[in-house]
N, C-alpha and C positions, 0 to 999 in steps of 0.2 A: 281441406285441399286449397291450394292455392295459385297462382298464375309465378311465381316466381322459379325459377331455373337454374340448377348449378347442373352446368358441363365440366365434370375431368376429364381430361387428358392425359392418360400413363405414356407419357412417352416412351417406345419402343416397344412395348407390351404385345405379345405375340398371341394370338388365338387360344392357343395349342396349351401355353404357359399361363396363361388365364384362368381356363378353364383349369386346371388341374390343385393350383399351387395357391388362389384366390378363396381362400376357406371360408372369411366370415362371408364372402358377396354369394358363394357358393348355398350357405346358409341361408338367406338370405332369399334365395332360389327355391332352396327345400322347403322354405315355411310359406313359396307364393307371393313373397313382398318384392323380387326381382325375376325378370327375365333376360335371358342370352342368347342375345344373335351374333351369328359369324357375317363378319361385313368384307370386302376387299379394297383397301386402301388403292387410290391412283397412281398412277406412275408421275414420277418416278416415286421408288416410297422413300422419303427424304423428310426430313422435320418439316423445312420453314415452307416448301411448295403444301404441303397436307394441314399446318396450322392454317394456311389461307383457306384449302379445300372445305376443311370443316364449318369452318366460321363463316366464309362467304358461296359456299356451294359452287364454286366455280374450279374447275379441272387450271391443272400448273402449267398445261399447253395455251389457254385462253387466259388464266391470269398475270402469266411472264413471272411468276414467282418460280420459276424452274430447278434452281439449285438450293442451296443454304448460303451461297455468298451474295445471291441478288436481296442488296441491302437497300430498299425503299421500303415508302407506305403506300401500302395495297390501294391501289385505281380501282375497287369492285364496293360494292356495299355490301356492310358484313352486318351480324348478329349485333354486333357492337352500335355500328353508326344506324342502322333502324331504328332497334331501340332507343337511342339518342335521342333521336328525331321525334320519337314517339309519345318524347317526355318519361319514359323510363331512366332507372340507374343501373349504371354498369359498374363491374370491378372486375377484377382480374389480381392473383397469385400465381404469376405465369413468368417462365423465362423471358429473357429481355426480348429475346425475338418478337414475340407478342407487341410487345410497348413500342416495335421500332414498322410493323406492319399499320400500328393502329392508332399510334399515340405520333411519338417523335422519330425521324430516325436522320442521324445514329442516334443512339440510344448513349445518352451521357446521366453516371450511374450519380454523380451528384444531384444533377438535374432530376433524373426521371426514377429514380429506385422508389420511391416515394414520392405516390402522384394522387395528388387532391385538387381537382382544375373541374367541375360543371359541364367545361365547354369542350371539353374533350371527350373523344367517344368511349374510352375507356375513364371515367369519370376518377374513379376511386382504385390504386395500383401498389403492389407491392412486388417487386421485379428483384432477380436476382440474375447475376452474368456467371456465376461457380456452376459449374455440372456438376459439383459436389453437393451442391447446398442440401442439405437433410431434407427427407421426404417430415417427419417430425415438424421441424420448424417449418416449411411450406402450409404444411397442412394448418398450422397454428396463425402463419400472416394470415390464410382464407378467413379462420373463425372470426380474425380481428376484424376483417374486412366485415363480414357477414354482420358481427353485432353490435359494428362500428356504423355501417353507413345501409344497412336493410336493403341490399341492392335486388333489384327483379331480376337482371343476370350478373352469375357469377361461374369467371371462369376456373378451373383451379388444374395446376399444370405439373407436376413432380417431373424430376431430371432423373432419378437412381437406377429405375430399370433399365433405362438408354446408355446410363453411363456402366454400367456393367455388360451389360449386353458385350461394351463394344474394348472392354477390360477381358473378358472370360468367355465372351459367342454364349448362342442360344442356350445348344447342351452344357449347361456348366452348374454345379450346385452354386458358384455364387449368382448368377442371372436368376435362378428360380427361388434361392433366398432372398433375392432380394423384392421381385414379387412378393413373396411372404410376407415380407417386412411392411411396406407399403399398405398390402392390405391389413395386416395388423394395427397399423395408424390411422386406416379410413374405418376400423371398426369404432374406434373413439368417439367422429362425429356421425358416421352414417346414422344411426340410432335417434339421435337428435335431430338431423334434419329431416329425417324420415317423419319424426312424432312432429315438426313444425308444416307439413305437410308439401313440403317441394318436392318440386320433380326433378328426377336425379336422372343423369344419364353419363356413363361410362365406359369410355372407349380408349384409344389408340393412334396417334397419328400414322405409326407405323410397325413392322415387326420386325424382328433380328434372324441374322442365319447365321452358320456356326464358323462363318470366314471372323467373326466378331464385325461385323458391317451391315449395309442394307444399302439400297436404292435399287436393284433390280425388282425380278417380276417372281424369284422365288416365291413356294406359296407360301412359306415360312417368313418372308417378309411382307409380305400381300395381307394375309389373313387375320386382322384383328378380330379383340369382341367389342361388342356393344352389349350392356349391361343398361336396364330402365328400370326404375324402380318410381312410384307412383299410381296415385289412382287416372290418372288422365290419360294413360296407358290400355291399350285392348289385352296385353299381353298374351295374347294369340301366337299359338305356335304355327309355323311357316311362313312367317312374315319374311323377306328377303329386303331389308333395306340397303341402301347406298350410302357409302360416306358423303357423295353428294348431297344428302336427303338433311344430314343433320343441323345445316343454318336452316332452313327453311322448317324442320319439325320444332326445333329453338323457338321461330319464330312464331310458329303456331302456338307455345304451349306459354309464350308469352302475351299471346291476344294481340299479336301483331297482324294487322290485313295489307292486303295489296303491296307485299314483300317481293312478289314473284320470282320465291325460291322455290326450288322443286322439294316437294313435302314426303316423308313415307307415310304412305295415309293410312296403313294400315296398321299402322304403331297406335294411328291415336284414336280415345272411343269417342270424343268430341269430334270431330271431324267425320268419323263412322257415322256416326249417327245421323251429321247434319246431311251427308250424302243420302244417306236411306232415304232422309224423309223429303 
């Protein structure tokens, strides 16, 4: 087991389509090495306000990241800049949004597509601006990242369900192939990060409805999963966590203290335990 952390991100990844169309993570479940919880993303449900959500625990009302055109770097402390601070390493395999919240913004793809900088909270970066970019090669910047620079966290962010989503809407065979697909390509690594002992966690910034859109409070766009897999996990059924919870549970399962994000404490068995006693 170990203290280091990969967060995915399936952008637009709906509950509902998760659960159903997510085979190996399903697997994965059946054999007891993951658990799935239904979470409900913040309003509005939009990318770039819910990448802040996640990473910094802070709602898009209190953070002013409100749309996807509010182009700044987040004024909150995130997962990212903690760790930093804490002498950990970070990376990310994430759309450029990510790089322009946490790194530079704008995001200039000469510049910052490839980001190897110490002093920046995102230390180690591989960004791409295509909605198209292949889940495949996404997945493949992460490994490089990973066994390139051993980072404590690693974000890793695919564009292809969002981008169908919003090509074909929720009910469509291409939105749920392409789920499929996806996790077809996270069966490649999960295996291996699992046997190097990280703590994996898999979610959603947001979900799709069948207008081929999202930002409303539909529950088809509200309702992601969360998928954990690790031992530092109670993986206890009824746990109700918040997407709020997930910087602050990051931070926990990074050895991060006096973070003062809100934690789901009932995700973790270190934390369980330290309260018991």
């Amino acid at each position: 087991m170990t203290n280091k952390v990969i967060l995915i991100v399936l952008d637009g990844l709906a509950y509902r389509t998760a659960e159903q169309c997510m085979g190996f993570i399903q697997a994965l479940k059946e054999q007891k090495k993951a658990t799935l919880y239904k979470i409900q993303c913040e309003l509005p449900s939009m990318s770039r306000p819910l990448y802040e959500t996640i990473l910094t625990g802070v709602v898009p009302a209190v953070s002013g990241i409100t749309d996807n055109q509010v182009n700044r770097n987040s004024n909150q402390q995130s997962v990212f800049s903690l760790a930093q601070q804490a002498g950990k390493t970070t990376a990310a395999a994430a759309f450029h949004w990510v790089s322009e919240l946490y790194n530079l913004s704008p995001y200039d793809a000469i510049r910052d597509r490839h980001t190897m900088d110490i002093e920046k909270m995102i230390q180690y970066g591989l960004f791409y601006h295509d909605g198209d970019y292949p889940d495949s090669h996404l997945y493949l910047d992460a490994e490089l990242l990973r066994l390139r620079h051993d980072p404590d966290f690693l974000l890793i962010h695919p564009m292809s369900i969002d981008e169908a989503g919003h090509r074909s809407g929720l009910d469509s065979a291409h939105y749920r192939n392409t789920v499929r697909h996806s996790d077809k390509e996270l069966s490649k690594y999960l295996p291996t990060w699992i046997e190097a002992g990280y703590q994996i966690l898999i979610t959603a910034d947001h979900g799709m409805n069948e207008d081929k859109s999202h930002g409303g409070a539909l529950s088809e766009e509200r309702e992601v999963p969360l998928f954990v897999i690790g031992e530092s996990f109670t993986h206890q059924f009824g746990c109700e966590p918040r997407q709020t919870e997930i910087c602050g549970t990051v931070c926990e399962l990074l050895g991060l203290r006096n973070h003062e994000k809100p934690v789901a404490e009932n995700l973790l068995l270190k934390r369980k335990l330290e309260v018991a006693a």
